[in-house]
N, C-alpha and C positions, 0 to 999 in steps of 0.2 A: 504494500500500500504506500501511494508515496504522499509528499506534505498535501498538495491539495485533497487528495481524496480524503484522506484521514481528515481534515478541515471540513469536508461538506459531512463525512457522518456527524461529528460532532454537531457541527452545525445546527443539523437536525431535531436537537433537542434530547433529554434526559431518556424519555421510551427508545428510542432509536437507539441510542449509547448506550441503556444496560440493558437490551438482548445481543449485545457483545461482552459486555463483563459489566461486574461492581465497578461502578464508575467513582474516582475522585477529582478532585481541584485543586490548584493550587498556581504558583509560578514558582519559574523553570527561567532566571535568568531574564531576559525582556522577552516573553510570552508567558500568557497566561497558557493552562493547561490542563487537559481531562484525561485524565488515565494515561497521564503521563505526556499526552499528545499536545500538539499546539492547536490553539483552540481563537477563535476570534467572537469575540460578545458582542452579536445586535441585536440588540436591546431596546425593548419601547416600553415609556412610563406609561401607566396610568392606577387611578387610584379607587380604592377598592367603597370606600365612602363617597366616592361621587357618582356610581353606578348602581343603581340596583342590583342585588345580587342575584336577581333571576337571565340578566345580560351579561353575568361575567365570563362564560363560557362561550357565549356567541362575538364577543368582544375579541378574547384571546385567538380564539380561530381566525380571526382577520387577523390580526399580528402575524399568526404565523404562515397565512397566505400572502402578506407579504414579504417575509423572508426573515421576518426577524425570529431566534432562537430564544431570548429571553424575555420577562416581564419583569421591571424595576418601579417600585412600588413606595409610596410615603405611607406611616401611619400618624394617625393624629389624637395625641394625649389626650384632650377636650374631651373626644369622642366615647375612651374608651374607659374614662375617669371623672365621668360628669361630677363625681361629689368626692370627695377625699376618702380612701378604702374603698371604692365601689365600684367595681369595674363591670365593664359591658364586652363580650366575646361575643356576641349573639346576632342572628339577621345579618344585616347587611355589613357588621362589624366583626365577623367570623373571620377573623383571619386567616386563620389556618386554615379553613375550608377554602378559601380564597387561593393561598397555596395550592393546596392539593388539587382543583383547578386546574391552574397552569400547571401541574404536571403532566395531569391527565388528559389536556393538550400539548401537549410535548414542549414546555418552555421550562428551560432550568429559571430561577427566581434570583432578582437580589432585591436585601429586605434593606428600608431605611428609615429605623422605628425613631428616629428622633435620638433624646427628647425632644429636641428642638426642628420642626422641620421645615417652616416657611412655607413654599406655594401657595403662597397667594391665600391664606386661609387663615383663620379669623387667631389671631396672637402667633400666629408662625405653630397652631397644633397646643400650644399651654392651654391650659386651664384656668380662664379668669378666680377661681377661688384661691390661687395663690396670693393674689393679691389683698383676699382678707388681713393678710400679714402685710401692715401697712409699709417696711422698711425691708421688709426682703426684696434680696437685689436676686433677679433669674439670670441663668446663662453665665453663670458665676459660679464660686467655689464658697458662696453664701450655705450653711450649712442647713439650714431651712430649706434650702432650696433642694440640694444635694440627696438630704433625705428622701422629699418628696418623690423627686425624678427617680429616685431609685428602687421605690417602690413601685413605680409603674414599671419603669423597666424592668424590671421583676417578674411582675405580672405579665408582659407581655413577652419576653420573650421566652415565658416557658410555656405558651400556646407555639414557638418556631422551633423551638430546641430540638425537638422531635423530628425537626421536616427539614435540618439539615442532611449536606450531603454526604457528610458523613455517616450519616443513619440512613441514608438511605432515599431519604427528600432529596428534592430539586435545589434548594437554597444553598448556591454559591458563593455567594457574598455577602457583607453585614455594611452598612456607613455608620461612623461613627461620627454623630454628631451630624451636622451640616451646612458646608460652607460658613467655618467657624472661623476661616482670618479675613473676611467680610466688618469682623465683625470685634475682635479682638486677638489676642497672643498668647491669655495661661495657657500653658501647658499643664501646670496643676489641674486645670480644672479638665482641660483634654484630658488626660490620664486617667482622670475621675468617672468621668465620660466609658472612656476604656472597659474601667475596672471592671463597671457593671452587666458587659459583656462576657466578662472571663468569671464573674461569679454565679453568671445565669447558665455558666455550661455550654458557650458559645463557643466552639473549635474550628470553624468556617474562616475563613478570609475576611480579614477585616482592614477598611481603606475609608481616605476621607475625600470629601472631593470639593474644590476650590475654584476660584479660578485662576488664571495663569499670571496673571500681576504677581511680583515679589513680596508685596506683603504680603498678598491672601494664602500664597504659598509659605511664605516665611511664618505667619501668625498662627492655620489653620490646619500642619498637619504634624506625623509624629514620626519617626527616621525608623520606628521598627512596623511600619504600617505602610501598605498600600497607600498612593496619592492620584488621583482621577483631577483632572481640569475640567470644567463647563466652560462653553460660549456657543455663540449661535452665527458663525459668519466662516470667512475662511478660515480651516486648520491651522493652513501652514507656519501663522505666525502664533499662535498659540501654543503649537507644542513644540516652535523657536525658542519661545519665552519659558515652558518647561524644563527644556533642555539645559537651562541655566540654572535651573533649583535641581534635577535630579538626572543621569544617565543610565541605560544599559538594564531598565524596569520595563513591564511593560507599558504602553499607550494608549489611553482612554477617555475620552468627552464621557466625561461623566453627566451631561447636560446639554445635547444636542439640540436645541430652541428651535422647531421648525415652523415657529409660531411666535404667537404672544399676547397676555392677558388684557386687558382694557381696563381700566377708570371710570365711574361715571364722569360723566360728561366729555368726553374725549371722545376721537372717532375710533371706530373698530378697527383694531389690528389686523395686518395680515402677514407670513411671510414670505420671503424672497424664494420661490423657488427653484431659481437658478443657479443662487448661490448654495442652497441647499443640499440641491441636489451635486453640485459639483465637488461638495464638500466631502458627502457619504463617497462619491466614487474615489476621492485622495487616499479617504480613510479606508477603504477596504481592498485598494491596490496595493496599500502599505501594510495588512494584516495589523493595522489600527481598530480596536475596540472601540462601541461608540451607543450611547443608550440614545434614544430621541423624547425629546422630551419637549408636546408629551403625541404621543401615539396616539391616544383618545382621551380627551381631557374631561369631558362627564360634566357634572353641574354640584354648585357650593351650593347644597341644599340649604332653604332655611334661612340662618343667620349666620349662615359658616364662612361668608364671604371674609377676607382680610382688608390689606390699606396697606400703602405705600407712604411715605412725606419727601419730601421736597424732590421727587426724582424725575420730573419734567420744568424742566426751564422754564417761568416766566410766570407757575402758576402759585398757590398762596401758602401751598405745605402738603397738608393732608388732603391724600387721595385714594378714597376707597373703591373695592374692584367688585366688578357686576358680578351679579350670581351665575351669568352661563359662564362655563371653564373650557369653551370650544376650544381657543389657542390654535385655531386655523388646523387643528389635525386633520393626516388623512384620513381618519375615521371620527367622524363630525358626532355633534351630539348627542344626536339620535342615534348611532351607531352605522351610517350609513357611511359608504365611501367614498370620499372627497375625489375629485379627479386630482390630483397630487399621489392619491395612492398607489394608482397604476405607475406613472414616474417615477415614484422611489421604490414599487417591487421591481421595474425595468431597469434600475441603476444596481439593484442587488443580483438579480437574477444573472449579471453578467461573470460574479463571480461562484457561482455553484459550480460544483465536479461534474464532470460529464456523466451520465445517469441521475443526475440529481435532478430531482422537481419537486417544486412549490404547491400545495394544495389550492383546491379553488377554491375562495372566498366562498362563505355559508350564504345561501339565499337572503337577500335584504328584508328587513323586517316591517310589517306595514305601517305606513305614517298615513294619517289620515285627516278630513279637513270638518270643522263643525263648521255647520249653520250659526251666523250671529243670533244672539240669543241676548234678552233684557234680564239684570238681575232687579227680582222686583223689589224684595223685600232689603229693609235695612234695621240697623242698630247702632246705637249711639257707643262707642270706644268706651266711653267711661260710664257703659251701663249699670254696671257694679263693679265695684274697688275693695280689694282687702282692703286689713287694717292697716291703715301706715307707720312707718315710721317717723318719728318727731324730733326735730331738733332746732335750735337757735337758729345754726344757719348750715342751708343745703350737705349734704352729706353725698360721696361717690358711687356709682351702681354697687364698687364691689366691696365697698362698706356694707352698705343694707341686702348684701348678697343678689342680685341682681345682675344675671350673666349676661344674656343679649335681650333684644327686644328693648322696651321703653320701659321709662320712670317717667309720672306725669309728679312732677312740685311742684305745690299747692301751700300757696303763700295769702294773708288778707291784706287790702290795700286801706288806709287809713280815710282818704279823700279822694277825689276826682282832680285829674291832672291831665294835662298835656304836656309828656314830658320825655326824653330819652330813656330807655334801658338801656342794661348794661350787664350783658353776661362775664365773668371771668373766672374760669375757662370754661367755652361751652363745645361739649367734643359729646356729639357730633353733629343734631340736626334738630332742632329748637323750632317747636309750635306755640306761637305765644297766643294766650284764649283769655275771653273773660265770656263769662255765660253762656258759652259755645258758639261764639264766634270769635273768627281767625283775627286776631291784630295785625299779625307780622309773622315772618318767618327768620331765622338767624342760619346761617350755611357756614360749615365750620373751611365747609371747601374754598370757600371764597375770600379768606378771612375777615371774616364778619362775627363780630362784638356785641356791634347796639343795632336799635331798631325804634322808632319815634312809634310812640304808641297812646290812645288814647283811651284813658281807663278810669272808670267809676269806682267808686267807693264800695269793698266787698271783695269775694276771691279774685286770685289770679292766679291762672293756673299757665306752665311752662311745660310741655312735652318734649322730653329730650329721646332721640332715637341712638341708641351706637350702630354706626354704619358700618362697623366693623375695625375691631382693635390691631394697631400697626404690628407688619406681621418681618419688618425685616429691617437691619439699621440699629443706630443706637436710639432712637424716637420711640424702639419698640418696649426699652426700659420705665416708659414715662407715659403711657399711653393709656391711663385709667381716665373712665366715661363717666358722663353727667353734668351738673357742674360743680368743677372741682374747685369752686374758689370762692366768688360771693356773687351777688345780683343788687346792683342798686337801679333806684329810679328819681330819675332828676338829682341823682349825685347822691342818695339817702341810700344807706342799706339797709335793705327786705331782710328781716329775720323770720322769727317762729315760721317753719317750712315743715307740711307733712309731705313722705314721698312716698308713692305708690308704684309696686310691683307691677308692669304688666307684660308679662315674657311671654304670651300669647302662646303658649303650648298645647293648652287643650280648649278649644274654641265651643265644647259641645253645649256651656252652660247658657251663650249667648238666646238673647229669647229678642226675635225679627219680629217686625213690622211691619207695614206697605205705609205705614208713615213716612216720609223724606226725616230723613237723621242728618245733622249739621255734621258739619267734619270737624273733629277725627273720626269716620263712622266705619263700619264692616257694612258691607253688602252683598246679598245672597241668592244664589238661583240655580236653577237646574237645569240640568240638559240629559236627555236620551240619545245610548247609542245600541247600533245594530250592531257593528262592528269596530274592531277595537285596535289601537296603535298606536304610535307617540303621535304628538300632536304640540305646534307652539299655540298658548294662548296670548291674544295680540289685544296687548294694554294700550295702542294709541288712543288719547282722546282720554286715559285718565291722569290725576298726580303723581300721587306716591304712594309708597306702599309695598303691600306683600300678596301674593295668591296663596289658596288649599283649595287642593281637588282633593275630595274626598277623605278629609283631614289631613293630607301629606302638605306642607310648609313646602312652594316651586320656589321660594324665593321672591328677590326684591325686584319691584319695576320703578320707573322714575324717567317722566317726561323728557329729562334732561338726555335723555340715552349716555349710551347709543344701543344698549338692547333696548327693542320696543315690545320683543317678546320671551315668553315663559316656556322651557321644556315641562313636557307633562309627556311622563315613561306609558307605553299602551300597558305595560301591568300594573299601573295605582288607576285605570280605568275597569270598568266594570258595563258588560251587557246591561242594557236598558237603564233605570236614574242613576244618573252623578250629580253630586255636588259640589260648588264652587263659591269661596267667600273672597271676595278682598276688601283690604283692608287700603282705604284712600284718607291720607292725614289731610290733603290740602287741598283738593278740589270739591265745590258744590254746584259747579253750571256743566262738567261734562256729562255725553249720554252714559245712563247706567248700562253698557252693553258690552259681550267677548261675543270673540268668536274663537276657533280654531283652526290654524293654518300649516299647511305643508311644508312649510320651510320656514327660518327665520326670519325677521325684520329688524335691521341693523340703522344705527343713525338716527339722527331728529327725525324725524314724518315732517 
């Protein structure tokens, strides 16, 4: 057998490789390697929490109809540690089943459990209750901190430990940590990071991945570890720029960007795919490794979207990122195949062994289009309010324990004034009301403070949304919601504040109307179907807000785009009644009507 053939078995995937033998991993000098053999990683991200796990399997088969051998994958602490000791394995957070998955698609795995994992997702994957701890510092060798992460990672990777390939599992590789000289330089705390791998029984390959600048190299990896670079343009000078921090290892984009995320209010991204694709062909004529990232990007269900600060020139800081996670993949969000996909399996397909072929992509899955439909019935947002919490002056979401969704502060106003307010600091998206109607609105995106407001004597109330906590940077240290500071008016500071919980999770207690509801209000309606499939639902014509079909949270819409619409999976749809609520904080003259459409809608309307 010579190096290429031995290269396309591999190739092939974990089933393919052990009805030849017990397969291992490892590197061999500058190649990575499977039973000993040189082996080349292509690899495509996607992530196990932003897919239904009924598509995870129809997912991966496209992967590997276009040629790629691996599935490289984020988890996300939030998710699977919603409450301190309480962890979630389960549905669509199964990870190990998830795993075993991709084997039984034939893709070896590389796992990247954090703690810290960024993509774009709400704290970079932490768990806002860290924060109950008012001076713990995350991403540090803070010992509060330390503990914490180490019990999850605990927890989670004795769901993978098992499905190493050493045992016998697909899982080749571990990341430790992520893109940590980004970001800073312990090593201590690196090492710490480390340990928790080698006490969970982790024996796999373990590598960090960075990008190729000298600091991120210099600050973010460890000399007895595997080091992966990311970028998303030409190779060649990137792993020029490696060449100078290490020699004679093997070569890997550890974050092949064939895409990229969006902003509200920005236009939709798209990538370059010339450069793209020129790039895979450098790197696979060079028996260069290379994951893409991301292969099929899925959707930041809910409130799970992240935020970026000050990383587009010109704008005010804080930038939070829409809830589709499309990122221009060739397998789009529905799971359908992007015309980019056939291009990048035609640039792979060039280098298979002769006898080698590629499966044929699984039949496309139905997408389907509703009839517009009126929601008739509505409810007032603050139909009923637990108990609040009380204080002098305003208190943080993750004081009064409050992860995502909104806190309405509710403050009395002494007199009638015409006078400026003044939030400091209001993170993230502020509905100023007095009797249920709209004063003003504060946008943290725009950097915006005050708002002239005209207010009678009696409550005032302040809706603050988190649009999602900064998920990468050092802003991501500092990034607690609400307001964090004080609220005056006409220069006077507003005390005695109760704050109300409304994290919008279980919607079933709402009781609807066919009376018109001022906003902040939900509205509600139904629709029949014969036949069933993914479907975007097209919010042009409303504010802001969130959708549920059928109690699943699609995520955030917002006039501002540039998503105008909502993925909705054909399995959270059901033959004959569905229901659908949204939730509109700012608008009271749009039609109350959706519809559902075949494809997306990008950009202002």
């Amino acid at each position: 057998m010579n190096r290429r053939q031995a290269l396309s078995l591999l190739a092939a995937g974990p089933l393919a490789a052990q009805q030849q033998a017990r397969h291992t991993f490892g590197i061999e000098g500058d190649r990575f390697v499977v039973d000993g053999k040189p082996f080349v990683i292509r690899s495509g991200e996607m992530h196990y929490a932003r897919i239904p796990r009924e598509y995870w399997r129809d997912r991966m088969d496209k992967m590997r109809a276009m040629g790629l051998n691996t599935l490289c994958m984020y988890s996300f602490w939030n998710m699977h540690e919603p409450r301190p000791g309480e962890y979630d394995f389960t549905g669509n957070l199964d990870i190990a089943a998830f795993v075993k998955t991709a084997q039984e698609a034939g893709l070896w795995v590389i796992v990247r459990p954090g703690p810290y994992s960024c993509a774009e997702w709400e704290f970079g994957g932490y768990p806002s209750w860290l924060w109950a701890t008012p001076d713990i510092q995350v991403r540090t060798t803070d010992p509060r901190f330390l503990k914490a992460a180490g019990g999850y990672m605990k927890a989670l990777l004795a769901q993978v430990a098992p499905l190493q390939i050493t045992r016998g599992g697909p899982v080749i590789m571990m990341q430790v940590e992520n893109e940590y000289g980004s970001f800073g330089k312990d090593k201590e705390y690196l090492r710490a990071i480390k340990g928790m791998f080698t006490d969970a029984g982790i024996d796999t390959t373990l590598y960090t991945s960075d990008g190729s600048l000298d600091y991120m190299l210099a600050g973010g990896t460890l000399p007895e570890l595997a080091s992966v670079v990311n970028f998303g343009g030409a190779p060649q000078g990137e792993f020029a720029n490696f060449a100078k921090f290490r020699q004679g290892v093997p070569l890997m984009c550890g974050e092949y960007w064939v895409g990229w995320f969006d902003h509200w209010g920005e236009k939709h991204h798209t990538g370059d795919n010339k450069v793209h694709l020129a790039g895979i062909d450098w790197m696979l004529e060079r028996y260069i490794s290379f994951n893409l990232y991301m292969v099929h990007g899925g959707t930041s269900w809910g409130f799970m979207n992240g935020a970026n600060y000050g990383t587009v020139k010109g704008n005010h800081g804080y930038e939070p990122t829409i809830s589709s996670y499309d990122y221009d993949s060739p397998i789009d969000e529905a799971g359908r195949l992007a015309p980019k996909f056939a291009l990048y399996r035609d640039v792979i397909k060039k280098y298979l062994a002769p006898g080698e072929t590629l499966p044929a992509p699984p039949a496309p899955l139905p997408v389907i289009e509703i009839p517009r439909f009126e929601l008739k019935q509505s409810a007032p947002m603050f139909q009923f309010l637990a108990k609040p919490v009380e204080s002098e002056r305003p208190m943080k979401f993750e004081e009064i324990g409050a992860d995502y969704g909104f806190v309405l502060y509710r403050t009395k106003v002494n007199a009638a004034q015409d006078a400026e307010l003044e939030i400091k600091e209001p993170r993230d998206y502020c509905v100023i009301l007095q009797d249920g109607k709209r004063l003003a609105t504060i946008d943290r995106r725009m950097g915006e403070t005050k708002a002239r407001v005209s207010v009678k004597a009696g409550w005032l109330d302040i809706l603050i949304e988190n649009m999602g906590r900064i998920n990468f940077g050092p802003k991501l240290l500092e990034d607690r919601k609400g307001i964090t500071e004080r609220v005056t008016l006409g220069g006077a500071e507003l005390t005695g504040w109760k704050m109300y919980k409304l994290g919008c999770n279980d919607l079933r207690g709402l009781r609807f109307g066919s009376k018109a509801a001022t906003v902040p209000a939900f509205y509600r309606g139904e629709f029949n179907l014969d036949a069933l499939g993914g479907t975007w639902i097209d919010m042009r014509g409303w504010g802001k807000g969130n959708v549920w079909v059928n109690g699943r949270n699609l995520g955030r819409y917002w006039k501002v785009g540039p998503q105008q619409t909502l993925f909705c999976p054909g399995v959270w749809l059901k033959k004959g009644r569905n229901e659908i609520i949204v939730l509109d904080l700012i608008d009271s003259a749009g039609a109350r009507t959706v519809s559902g459409l075949a494809n997306p809608v990008w950009d202002p309307a």
